[in-house]
N, C-alpha and C positions, 0 to 999 in steps of 0.2 A: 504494500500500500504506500502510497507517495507522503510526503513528510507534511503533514495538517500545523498549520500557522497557530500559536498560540492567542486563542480566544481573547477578544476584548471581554469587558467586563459592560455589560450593557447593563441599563437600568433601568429597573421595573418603573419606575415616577420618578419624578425631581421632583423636592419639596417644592414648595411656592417661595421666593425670596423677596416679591416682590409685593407693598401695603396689598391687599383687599379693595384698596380704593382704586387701584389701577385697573382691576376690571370692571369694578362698577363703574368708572368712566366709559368704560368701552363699551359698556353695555348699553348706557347712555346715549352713544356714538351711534351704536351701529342702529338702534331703535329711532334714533332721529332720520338715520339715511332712509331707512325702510319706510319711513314717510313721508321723505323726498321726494322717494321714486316709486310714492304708490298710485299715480294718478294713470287712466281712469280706479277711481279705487270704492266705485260702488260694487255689491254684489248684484248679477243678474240672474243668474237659475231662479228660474220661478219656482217657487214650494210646490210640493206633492203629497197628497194624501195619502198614506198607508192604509192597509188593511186593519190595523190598530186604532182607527183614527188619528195619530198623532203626526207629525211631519216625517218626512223618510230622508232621509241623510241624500244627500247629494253621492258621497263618493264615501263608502267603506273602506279604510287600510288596515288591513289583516298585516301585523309585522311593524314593532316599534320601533328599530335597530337603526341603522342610517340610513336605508332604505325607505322605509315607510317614513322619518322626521323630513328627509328631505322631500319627499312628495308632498306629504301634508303640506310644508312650507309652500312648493313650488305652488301647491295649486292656492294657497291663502294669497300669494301674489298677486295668481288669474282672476280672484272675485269670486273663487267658490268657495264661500265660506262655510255651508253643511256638511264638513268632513268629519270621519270619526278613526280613532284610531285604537286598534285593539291588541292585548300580546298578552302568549299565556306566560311569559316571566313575571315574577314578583316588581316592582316598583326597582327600577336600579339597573336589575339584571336582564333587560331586554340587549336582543342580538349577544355574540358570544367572549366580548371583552371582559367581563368578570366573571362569568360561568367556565365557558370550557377553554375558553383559550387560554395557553399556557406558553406564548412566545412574549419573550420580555421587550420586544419592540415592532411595531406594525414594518413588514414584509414592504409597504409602498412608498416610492419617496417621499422626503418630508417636503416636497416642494411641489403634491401633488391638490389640483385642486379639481371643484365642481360642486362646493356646498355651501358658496360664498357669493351666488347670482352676481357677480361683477360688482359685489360692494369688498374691498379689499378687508376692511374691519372685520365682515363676519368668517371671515375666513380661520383657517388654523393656524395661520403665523402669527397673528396677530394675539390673538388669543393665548396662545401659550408665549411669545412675549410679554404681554398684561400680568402674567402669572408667575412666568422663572424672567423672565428680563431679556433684553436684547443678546446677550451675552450666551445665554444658554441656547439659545437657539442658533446662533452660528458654532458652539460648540458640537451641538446631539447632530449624529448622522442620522438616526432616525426617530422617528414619536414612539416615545414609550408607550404598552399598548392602555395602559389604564391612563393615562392623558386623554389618549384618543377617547377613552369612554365619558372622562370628567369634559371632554368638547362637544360631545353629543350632548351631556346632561346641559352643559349651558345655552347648544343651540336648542335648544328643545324651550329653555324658561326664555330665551330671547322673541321665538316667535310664539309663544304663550300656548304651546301644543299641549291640552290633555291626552293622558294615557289610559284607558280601561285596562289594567293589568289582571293579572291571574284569571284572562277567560280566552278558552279553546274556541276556538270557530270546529262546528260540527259537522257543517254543511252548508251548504248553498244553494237556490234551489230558486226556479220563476214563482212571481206572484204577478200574474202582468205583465204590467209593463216596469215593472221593478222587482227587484232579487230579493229573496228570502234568506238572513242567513241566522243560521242556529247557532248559538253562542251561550256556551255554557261557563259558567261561576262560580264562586263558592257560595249565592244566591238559588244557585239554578238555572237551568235552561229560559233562555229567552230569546225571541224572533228579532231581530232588527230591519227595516224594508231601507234597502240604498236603492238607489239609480244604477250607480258602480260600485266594483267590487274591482280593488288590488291587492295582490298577493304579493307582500314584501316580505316573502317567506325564508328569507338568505338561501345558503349554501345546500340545505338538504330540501328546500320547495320541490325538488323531483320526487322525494322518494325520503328514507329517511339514514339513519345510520344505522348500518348491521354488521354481526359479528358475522364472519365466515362460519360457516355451519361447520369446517373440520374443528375448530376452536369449542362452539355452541352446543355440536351435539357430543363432544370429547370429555368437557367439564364440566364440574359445576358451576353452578351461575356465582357463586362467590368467589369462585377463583380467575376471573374474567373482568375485562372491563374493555368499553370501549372509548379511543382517546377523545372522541369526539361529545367525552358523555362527563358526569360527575365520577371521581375518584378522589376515594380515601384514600391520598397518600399518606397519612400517616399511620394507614396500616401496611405500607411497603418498607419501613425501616427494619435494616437487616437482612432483608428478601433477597432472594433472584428474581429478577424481574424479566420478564420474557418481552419484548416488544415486534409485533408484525405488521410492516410499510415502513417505506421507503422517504415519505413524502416532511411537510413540516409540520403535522401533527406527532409523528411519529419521533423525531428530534426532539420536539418540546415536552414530549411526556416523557421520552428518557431523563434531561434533565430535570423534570421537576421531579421523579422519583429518586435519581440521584441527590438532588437539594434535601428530598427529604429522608435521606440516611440508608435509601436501598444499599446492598451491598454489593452489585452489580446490575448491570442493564445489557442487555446482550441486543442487538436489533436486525433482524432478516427481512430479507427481500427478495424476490423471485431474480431480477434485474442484476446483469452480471455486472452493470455499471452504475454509478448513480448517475440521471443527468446534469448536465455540466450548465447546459443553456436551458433561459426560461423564454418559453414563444411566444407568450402574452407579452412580454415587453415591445415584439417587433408590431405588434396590431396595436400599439398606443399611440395614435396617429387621429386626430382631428377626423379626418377622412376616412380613414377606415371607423373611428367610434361611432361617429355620423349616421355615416350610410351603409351599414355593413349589411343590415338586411335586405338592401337593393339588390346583392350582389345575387346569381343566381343559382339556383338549388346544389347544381352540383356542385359550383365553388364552396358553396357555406358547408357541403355536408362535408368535402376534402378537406378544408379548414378546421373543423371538426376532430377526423381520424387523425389527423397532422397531431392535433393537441394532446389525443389519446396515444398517440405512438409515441411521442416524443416526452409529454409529461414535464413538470417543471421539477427544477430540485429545491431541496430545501432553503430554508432563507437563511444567508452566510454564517448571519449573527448566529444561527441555532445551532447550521454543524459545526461553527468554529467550537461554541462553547461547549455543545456534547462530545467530540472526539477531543478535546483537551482533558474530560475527567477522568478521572481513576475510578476503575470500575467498567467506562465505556467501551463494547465492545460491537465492531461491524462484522456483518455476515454476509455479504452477497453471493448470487447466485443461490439463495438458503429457502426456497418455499416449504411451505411446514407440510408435509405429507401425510405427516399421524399425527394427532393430540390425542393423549390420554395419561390417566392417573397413574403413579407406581410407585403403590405407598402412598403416601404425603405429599410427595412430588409430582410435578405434571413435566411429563415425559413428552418431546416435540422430536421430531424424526423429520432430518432436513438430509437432504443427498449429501453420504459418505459422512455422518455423523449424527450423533443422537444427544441433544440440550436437554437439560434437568433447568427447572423453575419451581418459585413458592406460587407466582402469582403471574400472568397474562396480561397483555395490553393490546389490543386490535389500531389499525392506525390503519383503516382498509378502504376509508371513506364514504359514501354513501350507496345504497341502491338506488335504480333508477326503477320506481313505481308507483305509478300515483293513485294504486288502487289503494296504495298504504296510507295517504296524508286525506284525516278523517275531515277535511274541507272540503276533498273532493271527491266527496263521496257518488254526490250525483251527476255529480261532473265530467270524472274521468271513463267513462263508458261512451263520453256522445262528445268528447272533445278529439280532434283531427291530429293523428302523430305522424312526425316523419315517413315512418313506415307505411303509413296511409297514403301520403304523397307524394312522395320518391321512390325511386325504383334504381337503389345501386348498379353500375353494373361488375360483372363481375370480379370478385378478389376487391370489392369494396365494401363490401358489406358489413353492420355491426349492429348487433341484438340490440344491443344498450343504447346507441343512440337513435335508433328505431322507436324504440319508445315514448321519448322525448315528442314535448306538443306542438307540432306544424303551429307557428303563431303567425297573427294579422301585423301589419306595420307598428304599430301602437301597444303589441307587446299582447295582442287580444287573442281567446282563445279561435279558434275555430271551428264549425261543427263540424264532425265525423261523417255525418250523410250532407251532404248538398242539399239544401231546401226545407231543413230541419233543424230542432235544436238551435234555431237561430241566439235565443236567449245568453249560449255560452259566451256571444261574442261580448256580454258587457263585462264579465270577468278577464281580469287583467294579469298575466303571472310576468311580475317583475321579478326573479329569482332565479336558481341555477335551471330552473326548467325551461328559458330562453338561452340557452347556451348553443345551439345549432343554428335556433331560428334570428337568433340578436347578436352573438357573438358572447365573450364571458365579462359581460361589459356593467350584467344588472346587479352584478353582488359585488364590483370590484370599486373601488374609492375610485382608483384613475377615470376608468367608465361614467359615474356617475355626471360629470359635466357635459355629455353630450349624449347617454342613453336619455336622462333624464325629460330632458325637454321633447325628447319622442313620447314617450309616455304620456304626458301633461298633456302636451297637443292633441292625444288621440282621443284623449279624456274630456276634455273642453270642447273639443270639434262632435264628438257624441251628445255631451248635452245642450250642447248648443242646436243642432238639428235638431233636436227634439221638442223644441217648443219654433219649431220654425214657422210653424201655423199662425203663431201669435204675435208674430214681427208687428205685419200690417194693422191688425186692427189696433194695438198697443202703439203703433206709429200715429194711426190716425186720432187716435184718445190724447195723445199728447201734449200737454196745455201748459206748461208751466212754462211762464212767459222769461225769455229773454230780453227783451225791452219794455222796460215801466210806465206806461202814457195811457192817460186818460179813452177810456173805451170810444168816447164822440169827440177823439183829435182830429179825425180826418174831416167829418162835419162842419170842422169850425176853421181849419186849415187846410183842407186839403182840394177845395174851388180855384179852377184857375180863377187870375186876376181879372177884373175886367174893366176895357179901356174903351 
């Protein structure tokens, strides 16, 4: 193995250095801009009656994460101000910065934007300036990842977003001419009626995270975890700790189990190489984030298998700091062939070799099925996939991404039959289940400054058709006077002279 560069020392947060008063300026700031530039800044959707009697939201966001904050924002910009935003995390822990991620600094550069609408204040440098100071920011290569969480909490109180936390969305389903969705609480199940429905559903919106069944059906469930999930690491102190993938979840659970006093991390992967090069970097381009879905079927789905063949590697920071530890050990070429108990020990059977573990780690990333994500429950039967609409040709073909939802420009479902199920098309999946049809553009920070405004647009442009009937007569009703003069001026004034 080649000689691994010794690990910087990355950091989880930088304290704040800098008064409390320096962001509540900026807060100040950037709330005055966003008044600047809020003109036209009436709301126009006209209200709708639900089936409940009471008003129906304009636009539902399933997913509180940066995903759904930013869309809620974008569209409070548009004038549709009936938006609701729902996540079944606790208050805090929405998207996966305080939950499952376990890399000590965000993977995108720190000079990446798109959740700053062209006001430079609301942006992340500024922000985390206001907080560690000019200084620290031209020192950190990149954003610690619990920063980035404490920038979402702030952009979230800047543009005054409520969150319904701790409630699952169940389903979805027509009422009309507006979607039903089932959303349950620690109140209980309750209907809500939107117009739309977005899914800012992150990383596992296809499908969700599962353990490889050699692992699943080999163990017990207590000696198992997977990285993408909660673990006790401080029941790994002292352990052998097993880890399976390649990728940077699988780096960062090594380290944290080592942080927390494992006494080994061993990590396999089928792949005789790690990759070296990440391909999402070469598609960060204006123009391709743009218009990637212009592009046509077979580019996007080659574009695709490119990303599945090539795969990105881990983020530097991870494997510098996991092959610098004592204890760290790499295995390539190691797919797990058997798992099973022996004794006390879980016994792994990798070609030409047999590993002993206390305890298992999956780092195997998601499945792709949306029979599995309980949103979609009536959804996924009558919505349009790849496989529906393309037709590889040969030595091109891939189950998994066959699956995946043939989407409309606007990120909209599609219906499965032609002339049916039109309804699907008001649900919106901004998440990794646009990754063929959009590029990996909806879960990625880079992507967000120019998926985003495709989204919005497609949102706005739907319900703006929809009261399209109502223009003319609302045109013709129209009385609120632009010039102030007595009703009998022309009466009194408006006779020619006469000579």
């Amino acid at each position: 193995m080649s000689t691994v560069r010794p690990a910087r020392d990355p950091r989880t947060s930088i304290a704040p250095s800098i008064a409390p008063s320096a962001l509540d300026r900026l807060t100040q700031t950037v709330r005055e801009e966003i008044a600047l530039l809020a003109y036209p800044d009436r709301p126009w959707v006209a209200p709708a009656a639900g089936p409940d009697g009471g008003t129906a939201l304009d636009v539902l966001i399933v997913g509180a994460g940066q995903s759904g904050l930013l869309t809620a924002a974008a569209l409070k910009r548009e004038g549709v101000v009936r938006t609701h935003l729902v996540d079944a995390a606790p208050p805090g822990l929405e998207g996966p910065w305080l939950s499952f991620a376990r890399m000590h600094e965000l993977r995108s550069p720190k000079v990446t934007v798109g959740s700053e609408f062209g006001l430079p204040n609301l942006g992340l440098r500024r922000w985390f300036e206001a907080r560690h100071g000019r200084a620290a920011w031209e020192a950190v290569q990149r954003v610690p990842r619990t920063d980035w969480a404490a920038y979402l909490a702030w952009y979230r109180a800047v543009w005054d977003l409520s969150v319904e936390n701790g409630t699952q969305v169940e389903d979805i389903r027509p009422a009309g001419a507006l979607l039903a969705v089932a959303c349950r609480s620690g109140a209980g199940l309750r209907t809500r009626y939107a117009r739309l429905v977005v899914l800012a559903t992150g990383s596992d919106g296809a499908g969700g995270w599962r353990v490889p069944a050699v692992v699943a059906d080999g163990l017990p469930a207590s000696r198992y975890d997977h990285a993408n999930g909660p673990i006790d690491l401080a029941r790994l102190a002292g352990r052998r700790v097993g880890v399976l993938g390649h990728g940077a979840s699988a780096f960062d659970a090594g380290v944290a189990a080592l942080e927390a006093g494992a006494a080994s991390v061993d990590l396999c992967f089928r792949r005789a190489r790690l990759p070296r090069v990440n391909p999402h970097r070469a598609i960060e381009t204006a123009g391709m984030m743009t218009h990637y879905p212009s592009l046509p079927d077979s580019l996007r789905w080659r574009i695709a298998r490119h990303f599945r063949a090539v795969d990105q590697p881990p983020a530097r920071h991870s494997f510098e700091r996991a092959t610098a530890m004592p204890g760290f050990r790499l295995h390539c070429a190691a797919p797990w062939l058997a798992v099973g108990m022996e004794g006390d020990a879980i016994r792994v059977e990798i070609p030409d070799a047999t590993l002993r573990f206390d305890h298992v780690i999956a780092a195997t990333g998601q499945a792709v099925d949306l029979a599995a994500r309980p949103e979609l429950r009536s959804l996924h039967p009558r919505v349009a996939r790849w496989g529906d609409r393309y037709a590889p040709p040969p030595g091109e073909a891939d189950a998994r991404l066959a699956q995946l939802p043939y989407l409309g420009p606007a990120f909209e479902f599609l219906p499965r039959d032609p002339g049916a199920d039109d309804w699907v098309r008001r649900v919106h999946a901004f998440s990794s289940a646009s990754t063929v049809s959009h590029g990996p553009h909806a879960t990625s920070i880079a992507g967000h400054r120019h998926a985003l405004p495709r989204l919005v647009r497609g949102l706005t442009r739907t319900l703006f058709l929809a009261q399209a009937d109502h223009i003319l007569p609302e045109l013709r009703a129209y009385s609120e006077p632009d010039l102030s003069i007595p009703d009998d001026f022309e009466d009194t004034h408006g006779r020619a002279p006469r000579h």
